[in-house]
N, CA and C atoms of all chains as a GROMACS GRO file, in nm:
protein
  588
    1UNK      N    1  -0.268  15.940   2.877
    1UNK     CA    2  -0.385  15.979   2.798
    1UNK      C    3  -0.473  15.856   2.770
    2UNK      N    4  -0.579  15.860   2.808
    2UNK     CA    5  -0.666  15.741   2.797
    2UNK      C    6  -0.788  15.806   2.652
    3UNK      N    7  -0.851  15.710   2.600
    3UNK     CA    8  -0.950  15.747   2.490
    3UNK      C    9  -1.056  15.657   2.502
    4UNK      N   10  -1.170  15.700   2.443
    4UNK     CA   11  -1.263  15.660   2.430
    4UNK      C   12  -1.362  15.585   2.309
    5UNK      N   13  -1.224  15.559   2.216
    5UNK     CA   14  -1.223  15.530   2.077
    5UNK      C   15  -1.312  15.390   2.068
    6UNK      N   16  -1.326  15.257   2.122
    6UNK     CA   17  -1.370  15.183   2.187
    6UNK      C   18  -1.506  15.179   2.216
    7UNK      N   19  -1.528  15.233   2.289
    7UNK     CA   20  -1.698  15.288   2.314
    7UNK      C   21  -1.754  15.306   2.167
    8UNK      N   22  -1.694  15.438   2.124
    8UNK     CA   23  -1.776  15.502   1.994
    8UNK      C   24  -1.752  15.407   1.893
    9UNK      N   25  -1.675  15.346   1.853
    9UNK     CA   26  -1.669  15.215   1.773
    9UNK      C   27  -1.814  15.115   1.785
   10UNK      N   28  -1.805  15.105   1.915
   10UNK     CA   29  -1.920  15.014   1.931
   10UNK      C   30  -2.046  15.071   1.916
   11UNK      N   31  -2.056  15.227   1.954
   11UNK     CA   32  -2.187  15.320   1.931
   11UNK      C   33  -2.229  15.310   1.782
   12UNK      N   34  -2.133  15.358   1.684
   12UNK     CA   35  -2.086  15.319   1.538
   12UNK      C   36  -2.132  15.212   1.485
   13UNK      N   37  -2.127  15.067   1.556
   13UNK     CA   38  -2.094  14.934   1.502
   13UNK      C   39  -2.012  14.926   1.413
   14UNK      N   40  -1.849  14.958   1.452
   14UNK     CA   41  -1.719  14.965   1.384
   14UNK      C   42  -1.664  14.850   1.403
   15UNK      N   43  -1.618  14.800   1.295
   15UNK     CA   44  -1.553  14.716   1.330
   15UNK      C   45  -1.435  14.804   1.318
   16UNK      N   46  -1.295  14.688   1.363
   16UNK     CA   47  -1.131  14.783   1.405
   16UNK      C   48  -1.111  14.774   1.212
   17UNK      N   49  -1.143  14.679   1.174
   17UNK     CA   50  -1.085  14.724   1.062
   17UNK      C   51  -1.138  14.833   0.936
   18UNK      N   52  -1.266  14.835   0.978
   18UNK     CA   53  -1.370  14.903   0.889
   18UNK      C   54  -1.299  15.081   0.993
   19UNK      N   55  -1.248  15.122   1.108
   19UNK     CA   56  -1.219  15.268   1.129
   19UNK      C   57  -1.095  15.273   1.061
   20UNK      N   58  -0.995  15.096   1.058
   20UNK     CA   59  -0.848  15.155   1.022
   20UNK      C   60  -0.875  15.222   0.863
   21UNK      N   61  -0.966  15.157   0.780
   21UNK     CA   62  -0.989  15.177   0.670
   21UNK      C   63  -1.035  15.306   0.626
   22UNK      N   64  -1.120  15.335   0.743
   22UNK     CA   65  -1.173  15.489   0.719
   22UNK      C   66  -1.070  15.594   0.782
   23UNK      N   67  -1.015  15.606   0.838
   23UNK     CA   68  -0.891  15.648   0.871
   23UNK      C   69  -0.767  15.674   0.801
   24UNK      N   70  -0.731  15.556   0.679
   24UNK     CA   71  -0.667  15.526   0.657
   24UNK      C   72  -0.509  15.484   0.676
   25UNK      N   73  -0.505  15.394   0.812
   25UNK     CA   74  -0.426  15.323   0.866
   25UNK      C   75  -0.449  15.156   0.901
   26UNK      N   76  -0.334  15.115   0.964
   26UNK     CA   77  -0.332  14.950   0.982
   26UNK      C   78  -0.417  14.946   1.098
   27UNK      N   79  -0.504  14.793   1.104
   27UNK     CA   80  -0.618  14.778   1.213
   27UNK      C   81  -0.519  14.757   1.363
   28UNK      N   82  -0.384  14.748   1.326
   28UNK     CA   83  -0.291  14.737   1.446
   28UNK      C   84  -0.290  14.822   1.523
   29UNK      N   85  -0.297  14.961   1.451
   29UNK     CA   86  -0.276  15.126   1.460
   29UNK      C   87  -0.397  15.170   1.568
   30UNK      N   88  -0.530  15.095   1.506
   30UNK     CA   89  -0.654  15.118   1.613
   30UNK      C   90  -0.609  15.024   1.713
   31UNK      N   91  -0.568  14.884   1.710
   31UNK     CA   92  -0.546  14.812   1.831
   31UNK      C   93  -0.502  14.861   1.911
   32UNK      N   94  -0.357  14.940   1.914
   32UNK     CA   95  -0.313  14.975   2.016
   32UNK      C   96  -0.341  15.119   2.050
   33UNK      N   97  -0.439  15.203   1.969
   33UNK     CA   98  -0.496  15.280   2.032
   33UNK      C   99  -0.584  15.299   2.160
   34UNK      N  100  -0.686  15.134   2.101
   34UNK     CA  101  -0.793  15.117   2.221
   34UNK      C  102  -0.725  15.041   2.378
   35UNK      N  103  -0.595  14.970   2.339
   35UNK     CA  104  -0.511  14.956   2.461
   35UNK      C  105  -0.447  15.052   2.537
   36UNK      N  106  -0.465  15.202   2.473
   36UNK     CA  107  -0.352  15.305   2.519
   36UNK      C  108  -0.206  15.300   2.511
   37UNK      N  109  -0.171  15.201   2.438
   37UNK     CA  110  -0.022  15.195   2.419
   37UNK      C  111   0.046  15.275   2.291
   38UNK      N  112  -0.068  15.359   2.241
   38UNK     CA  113   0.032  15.497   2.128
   38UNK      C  114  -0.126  15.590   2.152
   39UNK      N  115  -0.025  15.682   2.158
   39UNK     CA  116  -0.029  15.841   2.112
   39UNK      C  117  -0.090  15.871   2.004
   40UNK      N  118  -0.201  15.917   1.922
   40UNK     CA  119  -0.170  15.933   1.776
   40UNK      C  120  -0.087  16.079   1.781
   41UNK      N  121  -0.097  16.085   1.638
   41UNK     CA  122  -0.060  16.221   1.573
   41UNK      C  123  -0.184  16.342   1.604
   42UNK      N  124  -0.173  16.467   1.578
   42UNK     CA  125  -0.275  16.555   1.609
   42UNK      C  126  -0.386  16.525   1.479
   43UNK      N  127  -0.309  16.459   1.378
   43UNK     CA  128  -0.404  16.463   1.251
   43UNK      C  129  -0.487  16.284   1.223
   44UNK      N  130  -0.412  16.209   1.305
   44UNK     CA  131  -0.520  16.092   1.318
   44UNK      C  132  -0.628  16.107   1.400
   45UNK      N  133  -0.592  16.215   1.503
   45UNK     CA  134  -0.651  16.207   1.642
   45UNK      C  135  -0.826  16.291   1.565
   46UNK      N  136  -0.756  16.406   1.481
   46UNK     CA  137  -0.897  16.433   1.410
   46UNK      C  138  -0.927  16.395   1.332
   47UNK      N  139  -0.864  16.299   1.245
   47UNK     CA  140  -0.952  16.224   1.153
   47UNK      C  141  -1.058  16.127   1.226
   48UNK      N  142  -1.000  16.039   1.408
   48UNK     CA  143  -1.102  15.963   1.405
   48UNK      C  144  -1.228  16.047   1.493
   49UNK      N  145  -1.188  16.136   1.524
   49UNK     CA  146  -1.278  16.233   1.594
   49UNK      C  147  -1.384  16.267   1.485
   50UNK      N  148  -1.324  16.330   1.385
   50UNK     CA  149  -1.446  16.318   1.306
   50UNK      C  150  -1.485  16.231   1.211
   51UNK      N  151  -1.469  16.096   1.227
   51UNK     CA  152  -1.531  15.968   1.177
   51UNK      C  153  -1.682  15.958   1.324
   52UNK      N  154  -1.638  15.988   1.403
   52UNK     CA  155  -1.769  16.001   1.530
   52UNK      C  156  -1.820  16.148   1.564
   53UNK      N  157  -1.772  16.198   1.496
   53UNK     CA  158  -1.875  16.313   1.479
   53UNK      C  159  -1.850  16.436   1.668
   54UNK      N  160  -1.720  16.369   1.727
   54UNK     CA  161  -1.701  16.458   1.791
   54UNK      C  162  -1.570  16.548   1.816
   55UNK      N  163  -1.584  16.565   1.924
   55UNK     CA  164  -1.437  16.695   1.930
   55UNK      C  165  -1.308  16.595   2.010
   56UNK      N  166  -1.190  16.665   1.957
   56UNK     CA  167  -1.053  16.563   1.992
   56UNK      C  168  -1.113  16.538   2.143
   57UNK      N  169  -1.110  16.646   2.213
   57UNK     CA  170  -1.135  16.668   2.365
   57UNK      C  171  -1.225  16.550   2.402
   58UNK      N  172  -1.342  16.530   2.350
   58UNK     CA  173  -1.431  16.433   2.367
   58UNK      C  174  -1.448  16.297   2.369
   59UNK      N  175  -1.334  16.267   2.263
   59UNK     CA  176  -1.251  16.115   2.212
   59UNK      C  177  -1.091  16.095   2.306
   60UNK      N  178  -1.085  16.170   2.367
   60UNK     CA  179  -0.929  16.141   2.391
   60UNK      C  180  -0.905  16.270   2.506
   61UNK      N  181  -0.896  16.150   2.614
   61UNK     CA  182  -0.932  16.245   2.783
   61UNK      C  183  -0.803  16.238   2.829
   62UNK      N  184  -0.729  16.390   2.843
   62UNK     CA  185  -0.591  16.446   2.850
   62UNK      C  186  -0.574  16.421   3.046
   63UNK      N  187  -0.513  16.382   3.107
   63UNK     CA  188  -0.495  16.375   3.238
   63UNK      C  189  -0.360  16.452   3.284
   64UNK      N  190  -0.404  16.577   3.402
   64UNK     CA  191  -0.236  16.607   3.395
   64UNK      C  192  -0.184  16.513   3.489
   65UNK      N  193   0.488  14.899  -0.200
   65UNK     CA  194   0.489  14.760  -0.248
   65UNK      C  195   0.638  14.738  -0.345
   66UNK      N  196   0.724  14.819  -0.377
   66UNK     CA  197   0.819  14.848  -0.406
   66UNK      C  198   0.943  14.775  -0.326
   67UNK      N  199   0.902  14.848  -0.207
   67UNK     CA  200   1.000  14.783  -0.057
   67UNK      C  201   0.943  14.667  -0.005
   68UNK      N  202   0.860  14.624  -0.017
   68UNK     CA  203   0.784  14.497  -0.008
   68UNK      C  204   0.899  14.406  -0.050
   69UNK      N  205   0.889  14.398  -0.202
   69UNK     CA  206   0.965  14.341  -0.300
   69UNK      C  207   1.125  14.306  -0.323
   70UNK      N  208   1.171  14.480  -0.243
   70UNK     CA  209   1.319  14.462  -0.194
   70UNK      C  210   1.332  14.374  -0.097
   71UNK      N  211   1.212  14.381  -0.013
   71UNK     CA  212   1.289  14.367   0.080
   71UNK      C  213   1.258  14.168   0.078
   72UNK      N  214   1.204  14.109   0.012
   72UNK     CA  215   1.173  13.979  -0.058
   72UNK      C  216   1.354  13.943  -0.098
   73UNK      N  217   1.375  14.029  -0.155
   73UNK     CA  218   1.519  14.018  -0.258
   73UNK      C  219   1.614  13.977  -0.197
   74UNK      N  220   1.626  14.085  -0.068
   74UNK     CA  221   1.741  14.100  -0.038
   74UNK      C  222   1.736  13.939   0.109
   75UNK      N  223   1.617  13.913   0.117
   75UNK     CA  224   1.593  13.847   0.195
   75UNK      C  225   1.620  13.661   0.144
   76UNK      N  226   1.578  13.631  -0.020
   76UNK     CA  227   1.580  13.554  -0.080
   76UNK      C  228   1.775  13.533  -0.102
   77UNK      N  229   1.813  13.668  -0.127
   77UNK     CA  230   2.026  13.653  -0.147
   77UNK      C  231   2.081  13.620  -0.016
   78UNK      N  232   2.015  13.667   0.100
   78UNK     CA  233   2.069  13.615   0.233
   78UNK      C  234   2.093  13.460   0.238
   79UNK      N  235   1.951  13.424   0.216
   79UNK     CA  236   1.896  13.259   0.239
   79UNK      C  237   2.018  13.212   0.143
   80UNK      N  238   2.025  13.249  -0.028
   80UNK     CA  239   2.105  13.124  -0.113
   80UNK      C  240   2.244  13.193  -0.052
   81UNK      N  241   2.274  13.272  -0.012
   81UNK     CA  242   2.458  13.328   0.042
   81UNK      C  243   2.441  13.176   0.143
   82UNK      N  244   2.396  13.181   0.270
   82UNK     CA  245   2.416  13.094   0.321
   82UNK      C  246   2.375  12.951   0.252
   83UNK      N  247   2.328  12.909   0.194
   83UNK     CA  248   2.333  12.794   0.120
   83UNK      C  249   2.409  12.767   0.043
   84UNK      N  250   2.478  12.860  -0.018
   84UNK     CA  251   2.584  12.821  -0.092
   84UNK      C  252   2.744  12.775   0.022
   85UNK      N  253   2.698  12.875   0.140
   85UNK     CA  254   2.800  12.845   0.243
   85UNK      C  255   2.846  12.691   0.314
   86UNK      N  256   2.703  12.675   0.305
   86UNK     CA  257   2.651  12.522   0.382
   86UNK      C  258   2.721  12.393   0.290
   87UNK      N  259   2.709  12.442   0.146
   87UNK     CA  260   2.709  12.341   0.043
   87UNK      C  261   2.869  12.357   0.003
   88UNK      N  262   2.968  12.460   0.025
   88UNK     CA  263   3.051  12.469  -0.026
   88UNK      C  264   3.155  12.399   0.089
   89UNK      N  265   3.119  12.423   0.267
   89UNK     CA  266   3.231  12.377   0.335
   89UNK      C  267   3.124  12.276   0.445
   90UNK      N  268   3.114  12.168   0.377
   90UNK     CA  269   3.016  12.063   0.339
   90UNK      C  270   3.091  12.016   0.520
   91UNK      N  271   3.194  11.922   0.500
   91UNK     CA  272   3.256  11.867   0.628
   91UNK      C  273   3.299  11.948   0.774
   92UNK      N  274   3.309  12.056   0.699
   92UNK     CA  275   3.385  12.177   0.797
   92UNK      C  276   3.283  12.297   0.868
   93UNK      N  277   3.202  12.236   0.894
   93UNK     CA  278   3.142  12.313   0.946
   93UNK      C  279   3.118  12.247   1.119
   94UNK      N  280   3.164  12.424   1.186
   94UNK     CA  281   3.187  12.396   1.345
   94UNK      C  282   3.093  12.427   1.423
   95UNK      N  283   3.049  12.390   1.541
   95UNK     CA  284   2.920  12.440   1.593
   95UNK      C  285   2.902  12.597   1.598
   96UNK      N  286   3.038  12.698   1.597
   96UNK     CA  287   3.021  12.852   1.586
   96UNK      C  288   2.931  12.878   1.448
   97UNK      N  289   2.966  12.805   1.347
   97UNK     CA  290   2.936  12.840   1.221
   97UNK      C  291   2.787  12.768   1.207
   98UNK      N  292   2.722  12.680   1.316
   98UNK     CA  293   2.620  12.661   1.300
   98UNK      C  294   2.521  12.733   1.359
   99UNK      N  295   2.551  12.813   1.496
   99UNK     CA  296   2.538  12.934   1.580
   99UNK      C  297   2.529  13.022   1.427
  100UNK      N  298   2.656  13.095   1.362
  100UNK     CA  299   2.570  13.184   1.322
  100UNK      C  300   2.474  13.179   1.207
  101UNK      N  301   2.475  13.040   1.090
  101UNK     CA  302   2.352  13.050   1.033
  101UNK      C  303   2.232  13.048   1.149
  102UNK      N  304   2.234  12.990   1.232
  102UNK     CA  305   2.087  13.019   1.312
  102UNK      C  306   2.041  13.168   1.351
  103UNK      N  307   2.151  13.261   1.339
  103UNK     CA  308   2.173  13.352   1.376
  103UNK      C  309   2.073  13.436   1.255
  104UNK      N  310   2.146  13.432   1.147
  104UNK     CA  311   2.134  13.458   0.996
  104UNK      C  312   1.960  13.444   0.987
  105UNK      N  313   1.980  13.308   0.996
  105UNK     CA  314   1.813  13.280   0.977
  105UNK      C  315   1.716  13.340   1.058
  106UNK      N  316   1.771  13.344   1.130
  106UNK     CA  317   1.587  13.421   1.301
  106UNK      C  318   1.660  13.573   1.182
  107UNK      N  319   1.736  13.664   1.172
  107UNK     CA  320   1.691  13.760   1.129
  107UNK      C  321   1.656  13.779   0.990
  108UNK      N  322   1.666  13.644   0.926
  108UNK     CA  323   1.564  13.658   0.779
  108UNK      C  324   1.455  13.651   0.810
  109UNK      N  325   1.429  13.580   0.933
  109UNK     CA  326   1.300  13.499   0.966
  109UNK      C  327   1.204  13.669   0.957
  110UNK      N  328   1.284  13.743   1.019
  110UNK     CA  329   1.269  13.874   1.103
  110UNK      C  330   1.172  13.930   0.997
  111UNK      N  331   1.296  13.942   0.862
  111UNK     CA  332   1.300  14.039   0.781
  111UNK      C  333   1.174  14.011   0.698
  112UNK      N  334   1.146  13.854   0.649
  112UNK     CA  335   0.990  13.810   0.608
  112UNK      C  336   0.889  13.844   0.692
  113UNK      N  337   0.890  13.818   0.836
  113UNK     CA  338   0.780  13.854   0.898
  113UNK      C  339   0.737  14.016   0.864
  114UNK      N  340   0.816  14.104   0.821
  114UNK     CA  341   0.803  14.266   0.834
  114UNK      C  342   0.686  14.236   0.671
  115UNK      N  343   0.758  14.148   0.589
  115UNK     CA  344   0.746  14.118   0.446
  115UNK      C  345   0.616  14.132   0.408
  116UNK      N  346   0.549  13.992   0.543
  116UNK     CA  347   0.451  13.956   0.522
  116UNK      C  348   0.338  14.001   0.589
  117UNK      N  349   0.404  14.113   0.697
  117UNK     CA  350   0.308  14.139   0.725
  117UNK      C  351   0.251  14.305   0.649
  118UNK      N  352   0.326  14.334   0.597
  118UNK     CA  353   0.316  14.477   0.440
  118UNK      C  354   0.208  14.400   0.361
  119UNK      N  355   0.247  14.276   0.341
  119UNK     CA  356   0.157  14.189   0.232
  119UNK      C  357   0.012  14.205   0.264
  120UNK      N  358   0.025  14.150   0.397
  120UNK     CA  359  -0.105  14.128   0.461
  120UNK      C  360  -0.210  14.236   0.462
  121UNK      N  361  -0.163  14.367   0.515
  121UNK     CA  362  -0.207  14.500   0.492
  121UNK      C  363  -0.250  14.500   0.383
  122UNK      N  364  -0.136  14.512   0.286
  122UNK     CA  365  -0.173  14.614   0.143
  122UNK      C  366  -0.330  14.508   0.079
  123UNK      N  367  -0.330  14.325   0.151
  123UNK     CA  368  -0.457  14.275   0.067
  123UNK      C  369  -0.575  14.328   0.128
  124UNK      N  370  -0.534  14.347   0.284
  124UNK     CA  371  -0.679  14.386   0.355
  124UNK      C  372  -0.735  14.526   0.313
  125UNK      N  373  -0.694  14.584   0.222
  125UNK     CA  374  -0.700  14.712   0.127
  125UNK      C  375  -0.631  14.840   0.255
  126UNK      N  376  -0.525  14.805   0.388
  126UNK     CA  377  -0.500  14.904   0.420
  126UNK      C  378  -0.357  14.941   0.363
  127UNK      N  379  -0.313  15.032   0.466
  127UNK     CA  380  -0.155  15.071   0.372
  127UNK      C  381  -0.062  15.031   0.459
  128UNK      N  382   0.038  15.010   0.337
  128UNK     CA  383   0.112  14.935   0.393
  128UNK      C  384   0.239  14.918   0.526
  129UNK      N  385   0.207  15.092   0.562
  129UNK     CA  386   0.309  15.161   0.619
  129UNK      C  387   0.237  15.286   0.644
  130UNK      N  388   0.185  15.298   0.819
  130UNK     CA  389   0.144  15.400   0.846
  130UNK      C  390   0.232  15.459   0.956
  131UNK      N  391   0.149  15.596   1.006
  131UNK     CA  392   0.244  15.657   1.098
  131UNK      C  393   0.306  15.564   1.230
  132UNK      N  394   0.219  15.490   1.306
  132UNK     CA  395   0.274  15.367   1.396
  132UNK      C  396   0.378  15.314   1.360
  133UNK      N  397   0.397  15.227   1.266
  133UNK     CA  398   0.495  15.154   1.202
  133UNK      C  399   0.641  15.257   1.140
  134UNK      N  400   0.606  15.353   1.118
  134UNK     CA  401   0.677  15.395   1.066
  134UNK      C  402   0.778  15.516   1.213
  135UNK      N  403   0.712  15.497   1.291
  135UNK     CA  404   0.722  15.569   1.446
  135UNK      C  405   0.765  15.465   1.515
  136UNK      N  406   0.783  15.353   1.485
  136UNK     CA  407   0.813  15.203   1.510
  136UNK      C  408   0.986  15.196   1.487
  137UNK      N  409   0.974  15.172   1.353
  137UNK     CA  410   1.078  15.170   1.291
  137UNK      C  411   1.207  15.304   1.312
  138UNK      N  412   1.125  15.432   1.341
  138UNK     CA  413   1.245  15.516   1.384
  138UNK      C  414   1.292  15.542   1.491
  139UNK      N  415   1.202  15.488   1.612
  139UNK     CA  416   1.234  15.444   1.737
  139UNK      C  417   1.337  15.325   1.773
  140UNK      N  418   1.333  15.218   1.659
  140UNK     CA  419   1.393  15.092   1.697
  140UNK      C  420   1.500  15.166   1.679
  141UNK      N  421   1.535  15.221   1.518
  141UNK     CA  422   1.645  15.265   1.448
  141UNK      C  423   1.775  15.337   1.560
  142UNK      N  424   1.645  15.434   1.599
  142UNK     CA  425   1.775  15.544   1.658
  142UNK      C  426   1.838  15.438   1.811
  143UNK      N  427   1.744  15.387   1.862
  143UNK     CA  428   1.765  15.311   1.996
  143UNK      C  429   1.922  15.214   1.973
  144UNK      N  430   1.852  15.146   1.830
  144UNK     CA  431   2.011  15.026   1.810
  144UNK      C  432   2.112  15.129   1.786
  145UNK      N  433   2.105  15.196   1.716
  145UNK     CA  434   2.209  15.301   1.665
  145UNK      C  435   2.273  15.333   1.821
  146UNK      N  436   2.236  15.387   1.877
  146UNK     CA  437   2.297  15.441   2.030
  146UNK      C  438   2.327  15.262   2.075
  147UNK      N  439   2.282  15.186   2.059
  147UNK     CA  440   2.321  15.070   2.175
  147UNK      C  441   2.429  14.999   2.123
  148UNK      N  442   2.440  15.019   1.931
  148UNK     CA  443   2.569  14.985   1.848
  148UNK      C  444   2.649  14.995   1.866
  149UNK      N  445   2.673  15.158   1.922
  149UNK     CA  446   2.798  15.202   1.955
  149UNK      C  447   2.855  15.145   2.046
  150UNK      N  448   2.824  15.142   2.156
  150UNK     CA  449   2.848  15.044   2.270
  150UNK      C  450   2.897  14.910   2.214
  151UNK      N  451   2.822  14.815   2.168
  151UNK     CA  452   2.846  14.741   2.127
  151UNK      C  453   2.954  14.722   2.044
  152UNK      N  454   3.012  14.810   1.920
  152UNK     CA  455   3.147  14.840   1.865
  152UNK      C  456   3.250  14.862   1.952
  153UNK      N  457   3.213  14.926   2.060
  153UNK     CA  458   3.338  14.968   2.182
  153UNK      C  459   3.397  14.830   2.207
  154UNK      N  460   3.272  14.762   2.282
  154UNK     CA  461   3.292  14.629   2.325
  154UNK      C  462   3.405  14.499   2.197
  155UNK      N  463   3.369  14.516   2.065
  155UNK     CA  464   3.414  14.476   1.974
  155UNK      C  465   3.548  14.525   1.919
  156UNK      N  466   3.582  14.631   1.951
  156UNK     CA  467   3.725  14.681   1.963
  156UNK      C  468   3.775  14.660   2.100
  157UNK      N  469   3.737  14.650   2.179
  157UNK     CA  470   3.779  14.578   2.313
  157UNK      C  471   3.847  14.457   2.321
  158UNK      N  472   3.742  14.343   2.239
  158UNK     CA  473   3.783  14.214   2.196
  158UNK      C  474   3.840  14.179   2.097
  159UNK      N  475   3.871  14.258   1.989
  159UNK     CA  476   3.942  14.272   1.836
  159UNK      C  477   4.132  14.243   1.944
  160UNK      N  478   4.137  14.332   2.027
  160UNK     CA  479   4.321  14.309   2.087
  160UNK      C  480   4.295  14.154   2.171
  161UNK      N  481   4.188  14.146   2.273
  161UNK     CA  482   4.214  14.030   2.323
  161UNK      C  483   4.188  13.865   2.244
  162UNK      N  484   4.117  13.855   2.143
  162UNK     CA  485   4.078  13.766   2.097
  162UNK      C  486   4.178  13.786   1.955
  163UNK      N  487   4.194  13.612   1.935
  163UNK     CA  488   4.284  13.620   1.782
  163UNK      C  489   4.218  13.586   1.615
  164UNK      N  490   4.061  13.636   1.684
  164UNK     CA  491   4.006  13.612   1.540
  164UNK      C  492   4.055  13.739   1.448
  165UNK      N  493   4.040  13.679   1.334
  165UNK     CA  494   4.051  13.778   1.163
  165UNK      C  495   3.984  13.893   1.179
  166UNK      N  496   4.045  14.016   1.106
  166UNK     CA  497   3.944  14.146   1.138
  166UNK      C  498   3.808  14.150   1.082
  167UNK      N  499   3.781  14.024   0.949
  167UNK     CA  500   3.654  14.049   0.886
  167UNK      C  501   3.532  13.936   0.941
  168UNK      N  502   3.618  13.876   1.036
  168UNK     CA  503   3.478  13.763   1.154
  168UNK      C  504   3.430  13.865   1.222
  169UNK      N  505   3.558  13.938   1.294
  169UNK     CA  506   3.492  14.074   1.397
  169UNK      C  507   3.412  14.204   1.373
  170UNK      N  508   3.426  14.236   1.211
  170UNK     CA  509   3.342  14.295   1.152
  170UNK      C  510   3.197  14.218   1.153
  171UNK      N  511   3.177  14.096   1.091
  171UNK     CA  512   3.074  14.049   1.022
  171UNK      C  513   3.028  14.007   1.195
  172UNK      N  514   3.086  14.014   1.310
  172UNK     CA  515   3.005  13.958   1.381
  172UNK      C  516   2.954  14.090   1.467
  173UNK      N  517   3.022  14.213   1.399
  173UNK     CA  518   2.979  14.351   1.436
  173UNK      C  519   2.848  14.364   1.380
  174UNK      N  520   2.838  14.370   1.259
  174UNK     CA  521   2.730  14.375   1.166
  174UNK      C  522   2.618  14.282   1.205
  175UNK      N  523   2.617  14.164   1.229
  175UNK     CA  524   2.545  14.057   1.295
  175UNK      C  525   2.474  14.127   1.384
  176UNK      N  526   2.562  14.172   1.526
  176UNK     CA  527   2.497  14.177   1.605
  176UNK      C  528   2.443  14.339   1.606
  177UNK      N  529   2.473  14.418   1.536
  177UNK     CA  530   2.352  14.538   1.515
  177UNK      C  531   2.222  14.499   1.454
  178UNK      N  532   2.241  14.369   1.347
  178UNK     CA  533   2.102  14.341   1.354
  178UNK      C  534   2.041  14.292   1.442
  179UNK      N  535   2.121  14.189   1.501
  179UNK     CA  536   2.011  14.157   1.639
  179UNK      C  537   1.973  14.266   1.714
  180UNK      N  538   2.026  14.393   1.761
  180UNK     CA  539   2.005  14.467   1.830
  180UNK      C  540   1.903  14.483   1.754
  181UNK      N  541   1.908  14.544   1.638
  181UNK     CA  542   1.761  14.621   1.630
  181UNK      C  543   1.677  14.516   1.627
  182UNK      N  544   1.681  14.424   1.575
  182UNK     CA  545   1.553  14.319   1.569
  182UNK      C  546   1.465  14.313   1.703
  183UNK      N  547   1.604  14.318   1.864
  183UNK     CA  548   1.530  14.320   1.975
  183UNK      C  549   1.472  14.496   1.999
  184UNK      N  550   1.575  14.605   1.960
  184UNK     CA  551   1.465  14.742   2.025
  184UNK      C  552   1.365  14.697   1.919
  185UNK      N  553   1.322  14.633   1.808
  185UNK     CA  554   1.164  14.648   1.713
  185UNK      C  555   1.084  14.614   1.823
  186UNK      N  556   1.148  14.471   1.920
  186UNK     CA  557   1.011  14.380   2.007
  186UNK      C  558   0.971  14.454   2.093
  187UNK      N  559   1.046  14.509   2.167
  187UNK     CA  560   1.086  14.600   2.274
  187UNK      C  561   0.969  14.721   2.273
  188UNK      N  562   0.991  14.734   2.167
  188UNK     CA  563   0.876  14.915   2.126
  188UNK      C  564   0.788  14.828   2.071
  189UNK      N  565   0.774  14.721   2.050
  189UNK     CA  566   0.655  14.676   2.000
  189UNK      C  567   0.557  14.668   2.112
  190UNK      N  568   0.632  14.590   2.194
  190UNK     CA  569   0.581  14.522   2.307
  190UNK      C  570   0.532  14.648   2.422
  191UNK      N  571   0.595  14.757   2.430
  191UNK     CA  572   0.548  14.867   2.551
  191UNK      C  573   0.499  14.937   2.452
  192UNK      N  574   0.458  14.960   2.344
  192UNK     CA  575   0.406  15.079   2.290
  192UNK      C  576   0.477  15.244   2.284
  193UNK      N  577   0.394  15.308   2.210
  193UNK     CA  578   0.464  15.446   2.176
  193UNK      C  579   0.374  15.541   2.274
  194UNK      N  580   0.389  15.577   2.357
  194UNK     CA  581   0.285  15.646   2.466
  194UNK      C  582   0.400  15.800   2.550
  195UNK      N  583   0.274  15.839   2.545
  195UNK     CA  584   0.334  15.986   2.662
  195UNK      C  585   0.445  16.075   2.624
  196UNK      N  586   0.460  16.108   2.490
  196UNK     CA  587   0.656  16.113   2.456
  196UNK      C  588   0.593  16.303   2.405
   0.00000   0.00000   0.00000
């Protein structure tokens, strides 16, 4: 599963620690999001979806 | 910030246990026994780094313990747990061939489950939580 969390951060002008904050998680938690090395949960995945105002589908591109 | 604090505690009684060890068999100490304070220490070292880095969080106003970390920690957990066992086999293996005391072979049981987990923490640190 690759994401697009990265991009919209920068669309945003996010910094990693200003989404972990809005999120409410560690800026580690976004780090290794934007590396692809974790998964979130279904309920981080929409919290940062809607910190950018779009759909899970849109932030986070499912590959079979 | 509770467990923060414990875990300060329990980390601060480790350090003076072995200092009192150091100070009490002053002449007698053998290079095994210097092996395992080094031992002792990398996993206090361990146990502050977790310490400080809760610290670090809770100032940057995040928390101190989110789902990652905490998906971290039950990954390492269950991993040493399964690799312990093994490791106990191995330790009752060597309990008949070796003529150490039953409470070195304990404490060097106990020892080395912490190292285990200390290494599955790097381990899942290092490849991440992905695809599961």
């Amino acid at each position: 599963m690759n994401n697009r969390i990265k991009e919209y951060r920068a669309r945003y002008d996010l910094t990693q620690d200003d989404l972990a904050k809005k999120v409410n998680v560690r800026r580690e938690t976004i780090v290794f999001l934007e590396k692809n090395r974790y998964n979130p949960s279904l309920k981080l995945a929409h919290d940062i979806a809607k910190q950018f105002h779009v759909t899970i589908e849109e932030l986070f591109l499912f590959e079979e | 910030m509770k467990k923060t604090i414990l875990l300060f505690v329990i980390a601060i009684l480790a350090l003076a246990t072995v200092g009192l060890w150091i100070y009490s068999s002053k002449n007698t100490f053998s290079a095994g026994n210097i092996f395992q304070v080094a031992v002792i220490v990398i996993l206090v070292g361990f146990a502050l780094f977790f310490g400080f880095k809760r610290i670090g969080s809770s100032i940057r106003g995040e928390p101190a313990e989110d789902e990652l970390s905490k998906k971290m920690l039950v990954k390492a957990s269950s991993l040493s747990f399964y690799i312990s066992i093994y490791l106990w086999l191995i330790v009752m293996y060597f309990s008949d061939k070796t003529k150490l005391a039953t409470h070195t072979l304990i404490g060097a049981g106990i020892m080395g489950m912490a190292i285990v987990f200390a290494l599955c923490w790097i381990v899942i640190y290092l490849r991440g939580i992905r695809n599961e």
